[in-house]
NURO-62725 format. One line per 8 residues: for each residue x, y, z of C-alpha. Coordinates in Angstrom, 1 decimal, decimal comma. Layout:
BEGIN
X Y Z; ...
***
This chain:
BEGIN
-146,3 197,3 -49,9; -145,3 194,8 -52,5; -148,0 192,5 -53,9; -148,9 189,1 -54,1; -147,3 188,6 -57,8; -144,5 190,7 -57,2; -143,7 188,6 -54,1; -144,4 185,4 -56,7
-141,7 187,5 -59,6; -139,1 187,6 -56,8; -139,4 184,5 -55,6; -138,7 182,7 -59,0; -136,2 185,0 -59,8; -134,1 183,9 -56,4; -135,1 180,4 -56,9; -133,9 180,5 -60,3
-130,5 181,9 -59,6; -129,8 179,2 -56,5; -130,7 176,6 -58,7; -129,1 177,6 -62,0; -126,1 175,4 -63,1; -123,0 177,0 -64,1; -122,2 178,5 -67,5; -120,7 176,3 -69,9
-117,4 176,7 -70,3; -116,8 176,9 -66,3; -115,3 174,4 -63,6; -117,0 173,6 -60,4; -114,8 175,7 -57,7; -112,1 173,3 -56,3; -112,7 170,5 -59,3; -109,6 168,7 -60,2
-108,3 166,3 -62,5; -106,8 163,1 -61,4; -103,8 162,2 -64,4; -103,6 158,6 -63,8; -100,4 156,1 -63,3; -99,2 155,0 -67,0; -100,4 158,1 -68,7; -97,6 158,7 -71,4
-96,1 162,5 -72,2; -94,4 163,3 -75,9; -91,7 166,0 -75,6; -88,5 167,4 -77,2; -85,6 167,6 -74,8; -84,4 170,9 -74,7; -80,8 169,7 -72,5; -78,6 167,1 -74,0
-77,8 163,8 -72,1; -74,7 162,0 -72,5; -73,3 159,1 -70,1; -69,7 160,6 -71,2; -70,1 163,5 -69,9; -73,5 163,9 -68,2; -73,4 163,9 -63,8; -75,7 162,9 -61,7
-78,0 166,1 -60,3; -77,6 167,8 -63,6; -80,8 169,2 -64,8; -82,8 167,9 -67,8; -86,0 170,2 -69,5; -88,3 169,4 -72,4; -91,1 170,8 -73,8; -94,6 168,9 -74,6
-95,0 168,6 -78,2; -98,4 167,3 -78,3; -101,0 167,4 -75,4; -101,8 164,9 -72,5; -105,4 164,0 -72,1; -107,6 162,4 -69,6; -110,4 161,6 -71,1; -111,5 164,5 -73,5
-110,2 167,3 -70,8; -106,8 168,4 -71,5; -104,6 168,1 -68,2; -100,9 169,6 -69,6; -101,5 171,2 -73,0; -98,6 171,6 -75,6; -95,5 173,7 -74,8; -95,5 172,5 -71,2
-92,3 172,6 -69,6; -91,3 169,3 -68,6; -88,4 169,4 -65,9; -86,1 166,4 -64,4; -82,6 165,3 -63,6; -80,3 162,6 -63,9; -79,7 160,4 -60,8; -77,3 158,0 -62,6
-74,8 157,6 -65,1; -72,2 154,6 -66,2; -69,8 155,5 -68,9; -69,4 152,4 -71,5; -66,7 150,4 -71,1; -63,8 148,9 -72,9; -65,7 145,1 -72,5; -67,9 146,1 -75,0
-70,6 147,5 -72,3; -72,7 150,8 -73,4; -73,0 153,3 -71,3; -76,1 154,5 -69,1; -77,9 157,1 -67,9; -81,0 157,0 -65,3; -83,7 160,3 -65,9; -86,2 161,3 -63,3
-88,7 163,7 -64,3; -90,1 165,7 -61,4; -92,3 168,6 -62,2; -94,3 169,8 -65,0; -94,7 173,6 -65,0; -97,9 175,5 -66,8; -97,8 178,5 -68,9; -99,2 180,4 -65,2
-96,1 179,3 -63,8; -97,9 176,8 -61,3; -95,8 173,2 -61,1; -97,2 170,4 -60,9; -95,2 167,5 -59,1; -94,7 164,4 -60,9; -93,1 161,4 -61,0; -92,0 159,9 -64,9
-89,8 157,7 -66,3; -88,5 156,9 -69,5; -90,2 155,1 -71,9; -89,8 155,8 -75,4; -87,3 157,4 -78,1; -89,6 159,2 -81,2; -87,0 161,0 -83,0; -82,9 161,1 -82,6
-79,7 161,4 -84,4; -78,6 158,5 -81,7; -81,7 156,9 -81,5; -80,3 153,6 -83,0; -77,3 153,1 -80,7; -79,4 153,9 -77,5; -82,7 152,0 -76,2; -84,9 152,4 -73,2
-85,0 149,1 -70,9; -88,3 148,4 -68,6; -87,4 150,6 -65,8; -86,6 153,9 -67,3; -83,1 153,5 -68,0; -81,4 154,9 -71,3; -78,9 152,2 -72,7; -76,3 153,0 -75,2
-76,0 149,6 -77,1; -73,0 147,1 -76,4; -70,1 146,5 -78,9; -70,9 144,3 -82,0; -71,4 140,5 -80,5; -69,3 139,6 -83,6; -66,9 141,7 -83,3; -66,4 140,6 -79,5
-66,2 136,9 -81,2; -63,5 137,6 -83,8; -61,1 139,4 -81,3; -61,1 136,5 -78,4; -60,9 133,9 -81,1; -58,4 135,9 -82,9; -56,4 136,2 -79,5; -56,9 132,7 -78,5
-55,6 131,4 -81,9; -52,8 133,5 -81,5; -51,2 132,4 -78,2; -52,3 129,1 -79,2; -49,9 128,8 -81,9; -46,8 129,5 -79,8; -45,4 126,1 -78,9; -45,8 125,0 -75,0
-48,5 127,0 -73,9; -51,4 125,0 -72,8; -55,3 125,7 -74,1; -56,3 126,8 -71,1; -53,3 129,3 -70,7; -53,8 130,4 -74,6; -57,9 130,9 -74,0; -57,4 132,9 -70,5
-54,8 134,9 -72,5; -57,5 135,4 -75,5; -59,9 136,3 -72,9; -57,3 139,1 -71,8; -56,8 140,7 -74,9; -60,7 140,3 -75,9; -61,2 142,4 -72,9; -58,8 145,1 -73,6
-59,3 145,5 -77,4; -62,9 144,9 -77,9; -64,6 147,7 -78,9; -66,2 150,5 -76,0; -70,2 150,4 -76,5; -72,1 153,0 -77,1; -72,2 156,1 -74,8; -76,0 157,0 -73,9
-76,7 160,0 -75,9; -79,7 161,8 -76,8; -78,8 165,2 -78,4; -81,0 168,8 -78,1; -83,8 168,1 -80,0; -84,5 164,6 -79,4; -88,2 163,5 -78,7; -88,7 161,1 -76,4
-91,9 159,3 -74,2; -92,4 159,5 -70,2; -94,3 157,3 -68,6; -96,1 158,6 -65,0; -95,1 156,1 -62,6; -97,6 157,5 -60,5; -100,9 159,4 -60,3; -100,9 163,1 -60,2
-103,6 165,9 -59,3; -103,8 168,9 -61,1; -106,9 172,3 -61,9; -109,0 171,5 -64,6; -108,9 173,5 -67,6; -112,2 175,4 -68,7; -113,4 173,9 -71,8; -114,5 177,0 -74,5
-117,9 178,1 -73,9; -120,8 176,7 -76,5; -122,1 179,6 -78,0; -125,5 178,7 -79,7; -127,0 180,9 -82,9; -129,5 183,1 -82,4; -132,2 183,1 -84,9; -134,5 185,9 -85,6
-138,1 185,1 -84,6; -139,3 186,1 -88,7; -137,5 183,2 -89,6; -138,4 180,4 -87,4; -140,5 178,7 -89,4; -139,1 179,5 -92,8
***
């Protein structure tokens, strides 16, 4: 028959263990973090993209170079797979127009294999041997630059001057003519290239859910009871 203080010793001891919080280092069951809309990713793309010869459905993968936070919890650490396509592509044109190329980034994939679903855009160019024919416009798209604006001026004037020296054609005749040529010998723009290697931004264009990490466990030092006081 157990006695009044061993009833008392068991009782704290259950008590203790309902109420105890959990170890550092350790998640709630079924806590999640929210990643919020706007939250910007740094990766290296690991596929080329190139309005010349790109197509629409073909697959684009990066890797995170640094991590994403929220907060001071990691939510995709570095070396996450990043994982997209492209769901439009213009080739530049003769008129001096640069070509284009739409990315959608769909899923981010953990080093447990989980993927997370996502939706990013666009939004920056870090590092690229194109970088400075291309540029990213406000929603998403990657824009390889237009043909020189003087260069486009020299050829139609050079045109129009042209016909506009032969005797008995008008000035309206000799500009629409100079408008003809300038549109078939100004220079192409720039195709939309980023090459393997590249690092580039994406922007979440909305919110995503995903298991929070643990954080590592504080371990505190033990000091011997001789030396407390010294």
């Amino acid at each position: 028959m157990k006695t009044a203080f061993q009833w008392i010793v068991m009782y704290v001891l259950v008590a203790g263990f309902i109420a105890a919080p959990a170890a550092k280092g350790q998640n709630a069951p079924g806590k999640e973090l929210t990643v919020p809309e706007g939250t910007e990713f740094k990766f290296q793309l690991r596929t080329p993209i190139d309005s010349k010869t790109s197509k629409v459905g073909d697959p684009i993968v990066g890797i995170l170079v640094s991590p994403a936070y929220v907060g001071n919890e990691i939510a995709f650490p570095k070396g996450t797979r990043v994982e997209g396509y492209i769901t439009a592509v213009k080739h530049a044109s003769h008129k001096g127009r640069g070509g284009s190329i739409t990315p959608v980034f769909k899923y981010l994939e953990l080093a447990d294999g989980t993927k997370i679903s996502i939706l990013g855009l666009l939004s920056e160019i870090y590092e690229g041997k194109h970088s400075g024919q291309v540029q990213v416009d406000l929603e998403g798209d990657l824009q390889g630059r237009g043909a020189s604006r003087l260069k486009e001026t020299a050829v139609v004037a050079g045109a129009t001057a042209a016909t506009g020296g032969i005797g008995g054609i008008g000035i309206g005749i000799a500009t629409g003519i100079g408008g003809l040529f300038g549109a078939i010998f100004i220079p192409r723009g720039h195709e939309a290239i980023l090459e393997t290697g590249s690092v580039i931004g994406m922007r979440l264009a909305r919110s995503t859910i995903v298991p929070a990490p643990l954080k590592p466990p504080v371990v505190s030092r033990m000091i011997p009871q001789g030396h407390q006081n010294g």
